[in-house]
C-alpha positions in Angstrom: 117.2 109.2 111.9 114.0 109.7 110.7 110.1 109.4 112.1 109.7 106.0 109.9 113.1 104.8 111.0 112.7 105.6 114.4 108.9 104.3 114.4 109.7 100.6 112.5 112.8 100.1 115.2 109.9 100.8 117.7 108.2 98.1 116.6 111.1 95.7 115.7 111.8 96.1 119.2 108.7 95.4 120.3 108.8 92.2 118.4 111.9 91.0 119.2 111.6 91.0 122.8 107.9 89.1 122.5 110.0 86.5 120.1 112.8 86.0 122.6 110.2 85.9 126.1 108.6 83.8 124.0 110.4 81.8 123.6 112.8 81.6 126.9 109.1 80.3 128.4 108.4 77.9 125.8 111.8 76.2 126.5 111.0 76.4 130.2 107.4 75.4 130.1 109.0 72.8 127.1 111.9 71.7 128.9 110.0 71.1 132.1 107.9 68.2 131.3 110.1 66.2 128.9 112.8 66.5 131.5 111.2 66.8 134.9 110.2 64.5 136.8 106.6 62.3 136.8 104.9 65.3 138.9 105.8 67.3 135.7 104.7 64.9 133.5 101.4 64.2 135.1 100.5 67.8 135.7 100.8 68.5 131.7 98.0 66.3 131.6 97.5 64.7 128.1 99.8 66.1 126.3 100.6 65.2 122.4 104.2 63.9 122.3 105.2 65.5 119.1 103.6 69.0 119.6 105.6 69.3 123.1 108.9 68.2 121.1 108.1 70.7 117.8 107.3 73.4 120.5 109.9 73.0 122.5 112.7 72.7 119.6 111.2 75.7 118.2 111.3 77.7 121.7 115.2 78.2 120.9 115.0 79.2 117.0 112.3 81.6 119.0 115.1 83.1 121.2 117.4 83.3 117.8 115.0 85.3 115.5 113.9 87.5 118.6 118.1 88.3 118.4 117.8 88.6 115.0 114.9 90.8 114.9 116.6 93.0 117.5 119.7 93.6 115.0 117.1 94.2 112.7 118.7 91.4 110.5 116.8 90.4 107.5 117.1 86.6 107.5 115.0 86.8 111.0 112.3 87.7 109.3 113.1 84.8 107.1 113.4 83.1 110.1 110.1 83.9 111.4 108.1 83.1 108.4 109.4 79.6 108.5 108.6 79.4 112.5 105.1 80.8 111.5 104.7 78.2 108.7 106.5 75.4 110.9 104.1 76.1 113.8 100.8 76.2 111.7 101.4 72.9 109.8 102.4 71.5 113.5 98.8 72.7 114.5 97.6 70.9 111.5 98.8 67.4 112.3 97.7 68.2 115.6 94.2 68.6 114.3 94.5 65.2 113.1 95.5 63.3 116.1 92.3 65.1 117.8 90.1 63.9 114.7 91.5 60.5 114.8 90.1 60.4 118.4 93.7 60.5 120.4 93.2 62.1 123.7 94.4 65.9 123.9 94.8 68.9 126.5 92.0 71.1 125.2 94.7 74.1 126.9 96.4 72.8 124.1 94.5 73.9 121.5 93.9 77.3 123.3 97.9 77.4 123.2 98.9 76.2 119.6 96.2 79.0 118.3 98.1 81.5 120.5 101.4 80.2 118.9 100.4 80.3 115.5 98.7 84.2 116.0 101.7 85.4 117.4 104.2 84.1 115.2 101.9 84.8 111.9 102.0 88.6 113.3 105.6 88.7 114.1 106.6 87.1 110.7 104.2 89.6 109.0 105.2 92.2 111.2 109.1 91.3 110.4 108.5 90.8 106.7 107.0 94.5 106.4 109.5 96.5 108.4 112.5 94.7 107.4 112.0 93.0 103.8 110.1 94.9 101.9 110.3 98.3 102.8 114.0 98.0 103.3 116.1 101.4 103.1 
């Protein structure tokens, strides 16, 4: 095994196991509030309905590319292009509902910027190591 082979599983590792902890909280964190009880519910504050139900969907296809990154499949990568796109146009609408004057979490905001960083970089990331500069 080479320096480059060695260095890009390094990295794929890296990314799979911020995918998968990823998204093992965001199904926690998800899961919480649309299951828990009203104490849950009123301690998420204002939350937007369909952002909690995109982000907590997409918390388990999180958990499967993280896998997939880890067996350094390529379809994860394909994977986590579509979760970056996914998540950014879910950002979007929820930039609407804040512009039509709906109330909001502004930790939401903080949070949906976070998730669309991290899975613009790990579908990027993904894309390079395991798509295009395939061996």
């Amino acid at each position: 095994m080479n320096t480059h082979t060695q260095q890009r599983g390094l990295v794929i590792w890296a990314i799979s196991l911020i995918a998968i902890g990823f998204g093992l909280l965001t199904v926690k964190e998800g899961g919480t509030v649309l299951f828990g009880d009203e104490a849950a519910r009123a301690m998420a504050g204002n939350y937007v309905p369909f952002v909690l139900w995109f982000n907590f969907v997409a918390g388990f296809a999180y958990v499967i590319a993280g896998i997939g990154l880890w067996l350094q499949q390529r379809w994860s990568a394909w994977l986590a292009a579509g979760l970056a796109a996914s998540t950014a146009l879910t950002f979007a609408a929820f930039g609407v509902h804040v512009y039509s004057g709906d109330v909001y979490e502004q930790r939401t905001v903080i949070a949906m910027s976070l998730r669309t960083l991290v899975w613009v970089t790990i579908a990027a990331t993904a894309w390079h190591r395991l798509i295009r500069r395939q061996t």
